[in-house]
C-alpha positions as CSV (number, residue, x, y, z in Angstrom):
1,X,-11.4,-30.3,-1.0
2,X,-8.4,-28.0,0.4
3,X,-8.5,-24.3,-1.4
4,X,-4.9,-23.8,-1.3
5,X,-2.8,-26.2,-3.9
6,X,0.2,-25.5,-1.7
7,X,2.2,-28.4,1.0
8,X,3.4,-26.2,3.2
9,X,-0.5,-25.7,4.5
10,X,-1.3,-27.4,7.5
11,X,-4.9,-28.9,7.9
12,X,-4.9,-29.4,11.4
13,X,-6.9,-27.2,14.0
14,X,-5.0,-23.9,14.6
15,X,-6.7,-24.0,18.0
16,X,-3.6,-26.6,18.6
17,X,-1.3,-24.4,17.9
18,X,-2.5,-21.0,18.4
19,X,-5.1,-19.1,21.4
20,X,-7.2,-16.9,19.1
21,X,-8.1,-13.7,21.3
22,X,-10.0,-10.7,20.5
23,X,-10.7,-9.3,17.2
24,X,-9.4,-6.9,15.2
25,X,-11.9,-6.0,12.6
26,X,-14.0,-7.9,10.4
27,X,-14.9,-7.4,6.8
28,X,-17.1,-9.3,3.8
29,X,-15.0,-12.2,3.9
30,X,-13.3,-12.6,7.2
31,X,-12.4,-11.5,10.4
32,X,-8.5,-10.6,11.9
33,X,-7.7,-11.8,15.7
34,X,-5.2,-11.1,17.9
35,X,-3.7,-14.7,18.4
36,X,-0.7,-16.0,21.0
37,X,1.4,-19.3,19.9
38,X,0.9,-21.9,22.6
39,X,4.4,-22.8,22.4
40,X,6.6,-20.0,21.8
41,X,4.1,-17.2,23.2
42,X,4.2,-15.0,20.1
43,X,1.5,-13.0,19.2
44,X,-0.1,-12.4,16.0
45,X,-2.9,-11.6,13.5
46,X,-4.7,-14.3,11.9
47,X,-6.6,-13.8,9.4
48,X,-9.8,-16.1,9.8
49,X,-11.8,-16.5,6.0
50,X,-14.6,-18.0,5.1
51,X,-14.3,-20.0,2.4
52,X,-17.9,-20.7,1.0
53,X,-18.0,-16.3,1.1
54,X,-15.0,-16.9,-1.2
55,X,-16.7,-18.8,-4.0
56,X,-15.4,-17.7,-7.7
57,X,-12.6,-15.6,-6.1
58,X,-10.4,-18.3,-5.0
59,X,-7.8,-17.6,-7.6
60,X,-7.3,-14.1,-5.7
61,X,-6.6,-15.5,-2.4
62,X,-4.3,-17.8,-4.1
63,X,-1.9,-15.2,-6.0
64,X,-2.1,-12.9,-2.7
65,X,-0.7,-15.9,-0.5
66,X,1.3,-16.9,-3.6
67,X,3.2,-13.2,-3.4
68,X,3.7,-13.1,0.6
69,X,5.3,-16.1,0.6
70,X,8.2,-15.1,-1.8
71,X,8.6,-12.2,0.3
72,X,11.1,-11.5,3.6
73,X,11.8,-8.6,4.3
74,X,11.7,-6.3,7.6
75,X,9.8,-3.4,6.0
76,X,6.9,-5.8,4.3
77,X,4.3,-7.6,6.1
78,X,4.9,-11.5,6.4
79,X,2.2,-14.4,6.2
80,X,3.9,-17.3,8.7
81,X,1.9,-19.9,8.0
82,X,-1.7,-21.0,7.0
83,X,-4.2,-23.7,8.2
84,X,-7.3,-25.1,6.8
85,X,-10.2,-26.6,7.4
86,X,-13.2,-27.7,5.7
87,X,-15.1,-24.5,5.9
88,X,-12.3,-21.7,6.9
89,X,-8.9,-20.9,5.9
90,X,-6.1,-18.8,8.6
91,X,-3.4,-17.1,7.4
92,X,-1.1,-16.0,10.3
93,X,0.4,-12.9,9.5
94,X,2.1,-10.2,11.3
95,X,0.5,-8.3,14.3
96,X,0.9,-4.6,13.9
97,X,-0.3,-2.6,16.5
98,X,1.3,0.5,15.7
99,X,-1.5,2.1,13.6
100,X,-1.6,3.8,10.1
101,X,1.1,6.5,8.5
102,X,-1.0,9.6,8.6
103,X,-2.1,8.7,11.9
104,X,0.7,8.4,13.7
105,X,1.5,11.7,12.1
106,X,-2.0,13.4,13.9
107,X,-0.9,12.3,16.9
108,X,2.6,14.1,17.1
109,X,3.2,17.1,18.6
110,X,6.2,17.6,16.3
111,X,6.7,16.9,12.5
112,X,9.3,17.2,10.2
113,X,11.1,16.8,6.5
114,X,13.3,14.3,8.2
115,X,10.7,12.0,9.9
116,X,8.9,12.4,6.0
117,X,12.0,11.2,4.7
118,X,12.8,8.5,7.0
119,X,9.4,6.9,6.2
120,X,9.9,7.1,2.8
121,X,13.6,6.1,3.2
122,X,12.1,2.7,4.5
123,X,9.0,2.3,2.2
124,X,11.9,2.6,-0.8
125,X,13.9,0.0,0.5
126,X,10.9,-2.2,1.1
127,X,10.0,-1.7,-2.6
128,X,13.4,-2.2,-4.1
129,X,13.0,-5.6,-2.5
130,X,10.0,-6.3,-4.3
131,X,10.7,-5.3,-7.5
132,X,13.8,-7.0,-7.2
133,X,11.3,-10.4,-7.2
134,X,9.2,-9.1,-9.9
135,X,6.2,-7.9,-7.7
136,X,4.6,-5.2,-8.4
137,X,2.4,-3.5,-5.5
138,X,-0.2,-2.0,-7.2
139,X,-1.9,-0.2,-4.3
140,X,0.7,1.5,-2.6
141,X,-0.5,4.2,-0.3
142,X,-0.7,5.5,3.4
143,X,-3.1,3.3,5.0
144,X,-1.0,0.5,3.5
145,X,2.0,1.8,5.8
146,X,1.5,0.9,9.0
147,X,3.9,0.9,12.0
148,X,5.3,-1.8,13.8
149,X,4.3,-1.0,17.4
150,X,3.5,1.9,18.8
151,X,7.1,3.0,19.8
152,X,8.5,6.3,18.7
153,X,11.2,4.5,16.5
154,X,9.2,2.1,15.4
155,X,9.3,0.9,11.5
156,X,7.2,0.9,8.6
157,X,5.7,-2.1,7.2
158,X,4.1,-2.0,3.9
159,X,1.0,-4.5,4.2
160,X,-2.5,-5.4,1.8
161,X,-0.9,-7.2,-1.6
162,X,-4.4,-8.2,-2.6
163,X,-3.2,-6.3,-5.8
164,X,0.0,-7.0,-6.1
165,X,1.2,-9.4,-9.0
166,X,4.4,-11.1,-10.1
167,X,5.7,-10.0,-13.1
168,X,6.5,-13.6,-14.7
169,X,2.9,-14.0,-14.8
170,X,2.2,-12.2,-18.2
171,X,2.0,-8.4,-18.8
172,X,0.4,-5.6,-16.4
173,X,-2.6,-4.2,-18.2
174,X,-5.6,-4.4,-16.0
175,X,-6.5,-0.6,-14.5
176,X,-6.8,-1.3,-10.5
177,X,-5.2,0.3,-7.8
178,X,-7.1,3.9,-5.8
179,X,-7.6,6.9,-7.6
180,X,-5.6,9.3,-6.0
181,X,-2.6,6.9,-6.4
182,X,-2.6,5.5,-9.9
183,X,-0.1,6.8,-12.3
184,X,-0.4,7.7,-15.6
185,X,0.5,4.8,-18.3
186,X,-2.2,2.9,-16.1
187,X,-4.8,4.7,-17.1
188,X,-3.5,4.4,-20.9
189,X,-5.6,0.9,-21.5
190,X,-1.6,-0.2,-22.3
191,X,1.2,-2.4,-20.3
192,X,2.3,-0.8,-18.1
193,X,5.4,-2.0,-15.0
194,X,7.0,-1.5,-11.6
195,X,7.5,2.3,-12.5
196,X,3.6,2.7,-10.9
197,X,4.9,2.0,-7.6
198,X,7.5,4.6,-8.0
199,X,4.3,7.2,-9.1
200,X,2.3,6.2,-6.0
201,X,5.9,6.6,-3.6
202,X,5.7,10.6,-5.2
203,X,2.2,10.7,-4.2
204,X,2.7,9.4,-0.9
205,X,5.8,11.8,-0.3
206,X,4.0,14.9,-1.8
207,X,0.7,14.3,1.2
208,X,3.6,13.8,4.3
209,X,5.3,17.1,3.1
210,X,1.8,19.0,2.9
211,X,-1.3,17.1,4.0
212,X,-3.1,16.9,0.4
213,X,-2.3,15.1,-2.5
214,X,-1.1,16.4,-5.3
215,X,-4.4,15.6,-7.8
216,X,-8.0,15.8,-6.9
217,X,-11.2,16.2,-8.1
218,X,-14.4,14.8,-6.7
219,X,-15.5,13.3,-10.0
220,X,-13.0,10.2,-10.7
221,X,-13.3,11.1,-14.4
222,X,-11.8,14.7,-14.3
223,X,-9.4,13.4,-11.6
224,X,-7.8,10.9,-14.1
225,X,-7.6,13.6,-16.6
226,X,-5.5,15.3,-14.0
227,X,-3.2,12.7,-13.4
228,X,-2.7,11.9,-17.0
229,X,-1.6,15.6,-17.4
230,X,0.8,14.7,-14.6
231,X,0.8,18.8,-13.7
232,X,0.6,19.8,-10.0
233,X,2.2,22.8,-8.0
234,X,3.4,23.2,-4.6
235,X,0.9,26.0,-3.1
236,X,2.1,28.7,-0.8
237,X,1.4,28.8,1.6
238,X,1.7,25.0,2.5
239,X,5.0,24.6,0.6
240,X,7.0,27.3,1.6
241,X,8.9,26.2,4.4
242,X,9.7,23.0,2.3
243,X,13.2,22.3,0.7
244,X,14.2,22.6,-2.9
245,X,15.0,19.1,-2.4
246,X,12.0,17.7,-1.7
247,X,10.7,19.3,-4.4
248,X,12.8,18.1,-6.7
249,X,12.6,14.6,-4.7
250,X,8.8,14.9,-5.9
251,X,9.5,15.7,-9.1
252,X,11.6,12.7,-10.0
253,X,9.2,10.3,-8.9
254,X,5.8,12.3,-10.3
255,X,7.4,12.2,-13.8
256,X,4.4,11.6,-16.4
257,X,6.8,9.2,-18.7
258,X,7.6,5.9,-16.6
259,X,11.2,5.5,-19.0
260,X,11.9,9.3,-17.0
261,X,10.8,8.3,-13.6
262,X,13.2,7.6,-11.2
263,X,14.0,3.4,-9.7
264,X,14.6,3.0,-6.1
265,X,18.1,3.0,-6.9
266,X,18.1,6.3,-7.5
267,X,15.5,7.6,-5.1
268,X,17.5,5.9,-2.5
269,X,20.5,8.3,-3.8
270,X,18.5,11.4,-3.8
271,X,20.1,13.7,-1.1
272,X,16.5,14.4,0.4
273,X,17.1,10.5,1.0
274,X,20.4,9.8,1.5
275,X,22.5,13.3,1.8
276,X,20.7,14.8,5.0
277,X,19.0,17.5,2.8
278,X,15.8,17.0,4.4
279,X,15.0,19.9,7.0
280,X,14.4,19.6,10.6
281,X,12.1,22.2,10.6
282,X,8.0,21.4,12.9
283,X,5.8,21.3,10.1
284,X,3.1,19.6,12.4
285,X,0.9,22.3,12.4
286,X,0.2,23.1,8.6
287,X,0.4,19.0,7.6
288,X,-1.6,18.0,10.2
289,X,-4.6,20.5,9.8
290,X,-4.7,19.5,6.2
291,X,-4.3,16.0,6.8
292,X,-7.9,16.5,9.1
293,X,-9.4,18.9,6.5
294,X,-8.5,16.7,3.4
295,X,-9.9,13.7,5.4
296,X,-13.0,14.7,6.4
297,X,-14.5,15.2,3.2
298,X,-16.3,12.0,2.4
299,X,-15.1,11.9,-1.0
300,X,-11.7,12.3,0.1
301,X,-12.1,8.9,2.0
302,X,-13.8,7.5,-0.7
303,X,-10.6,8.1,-2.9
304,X,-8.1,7.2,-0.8
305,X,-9.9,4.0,0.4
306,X,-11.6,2.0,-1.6
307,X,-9.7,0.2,-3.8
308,X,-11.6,-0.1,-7.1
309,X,-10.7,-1.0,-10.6
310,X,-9.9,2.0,-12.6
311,X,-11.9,2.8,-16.0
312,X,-10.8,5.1,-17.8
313,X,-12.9,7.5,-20.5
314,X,-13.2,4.9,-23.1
315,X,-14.5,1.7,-20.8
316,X,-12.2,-0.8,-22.6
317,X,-11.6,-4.1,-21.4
318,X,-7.7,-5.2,-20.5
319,X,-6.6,-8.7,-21.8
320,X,-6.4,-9.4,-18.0
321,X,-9.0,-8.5,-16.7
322,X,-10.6,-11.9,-16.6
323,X,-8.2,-12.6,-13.7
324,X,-7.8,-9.5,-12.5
325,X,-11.2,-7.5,-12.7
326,X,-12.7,-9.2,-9.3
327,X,-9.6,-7.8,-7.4
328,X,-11.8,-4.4,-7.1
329,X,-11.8,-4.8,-2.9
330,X,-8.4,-5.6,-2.9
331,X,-7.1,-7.8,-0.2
332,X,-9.8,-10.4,1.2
């Protein structure tokens, strides 16, 4: 019996259509190949799952494919098309080659407000598009940002909506998403909208400009007390060379009330954004050692990887969460 209710799949064998090649990675559920169209000579990452490794979370694969397919846009990743067979499903997605944010950043031997803003520039544009559609990310954070191809002006694409969720499907309550990113009202056990991606864009922005994020704490409990406190400060000596604008920048997207948080609209209008406020001073050195320092700690990479449900003090279950709550590896 096919898995995905949907007529634009195609049951025949993608080996007609497509020469799988090496492989990406591999996870719990599937495996990611390079692949080249026969026909056209394309190349590009299929997503090869295993559907019996899928049982009980079908529903999850369904509202991930059910997102990327209302979704075009240059800055976002897209799915192409899918195939199926008795035993596996392929989604052919986008091949990026040009490797995660904060890498790319390592690897430079110059860094600066502008190339900060420039990314951000993009990933706001990217998200205005979604939230136009009613989608909410969820999960928005560097290792979701990946660049196109390795080329120096290469763009952004925002990938991983194994999170994500359309809006006109009921109310946001479920708390998912990775610590270090989450925003406030999330962790409140109440609905909660779009205005989380904006949190996690002020997050994002606040580790390009200095390498750490703005809240931490190795126990996830007394780091959600943090971010529900919403108060942070721009250290010297890591924030000194960095504009009043970005501060303020930050400051409009970190706001603790969602109603005073800036939209994309008017991030997009900032003048760190928009009015060439943004300095063009090297800040290589200082981001980049902090970038390796924050990173190495192994509870730094468990916060900023793994994608988990959130719980907050009081362990209270989200009208949602039957739907939701299996979401806690994110993207299959």
């Amino acid at each position: 019996m096919p898995l995905l209710k949907d007529p634009r799949r195609k049951s025949d064998d993608i080996n007609a259509v497509y020469e799988l090649r090496e492989k990406l990675g591999e996870g719990s559920f599937s495996e990611v190949r390079v692949a080249q169209h026969k026909c056209s000579h394309k190349l590009v990452a299929v997503k090869c799952i295993r559907k019996r490794a899928l049982k009980g979370k079908e529903s999850v694969l369904e509202n991930e494919i059910a997102v990327l397919r209302r979704i075009n846009h240059e800055n976002i990743v897209s799915l192409e098309e899918t195939f199926e067979t008795p035993t596996k499903l392929y989604l052919v997605m986008t091949l990026l080659t040009g490797g995660e944010l904060l890498d790319r950043i390592l690897e430079r031997g110059s860094y600066t407000e502008k190339d900060a803003s420039r990314v951000i520039f993009q990933v706001l544009k990217a998200v205005k598009y979604l939230h136009q559609l009613g989608i909410v990310h969820r999960d928005l954070k560097p290792e979701n940002l990946l660049y196109e191809t390795p080329l120096e002006d290469s763009k952004i694409v925002i990938s991983d909506f194994g999170l994500s969720k359309m809006e006109d499907q009921g109310p946001l309550s479920t708390a998912c998403g990775t610590p270090a990113y989450v925003a406030p009202e999330l962790l409140q056990q109440e609905t909660y909208s779009k205005e989380v991606d904006i949190w996690a864009i002020g997050v994002i922005t606040f580790i390009l400009l200095c390498g750490y994020p703005p809240f931490y704490d190795d126990n996830d409990t007394q780091l959600y007390k943090l971010i529900m406190k919403a108060e942070y400060e721009f250290d010297s000596p890591y924030w000194d060379d960095i504009s009043d604008s970005a501060k303020d920048f930050i400051l409009h997207l970190l706001q603790k009330d969602p109603a005073e948080r800036f939209d994309c609209d008017q991030a997009l209008q900032h003048p760190w954004i928009s009015g060439g406020a943004a300095l063009d001073k090297n800040i290589h050195r200082s981001v980049s050692a902090q970038i390796q320092k924050t990173f190495a700690k192994s509870q730094w990479k468990r916060a900023f990887n793994a994608t988990i449900i959130v719980r907050h003090l009081t362990k209270k279950t989200h009208p949602d969460d039957d739907d939701e709550g299996h979401k806690a590896t994110g993207t299959i």
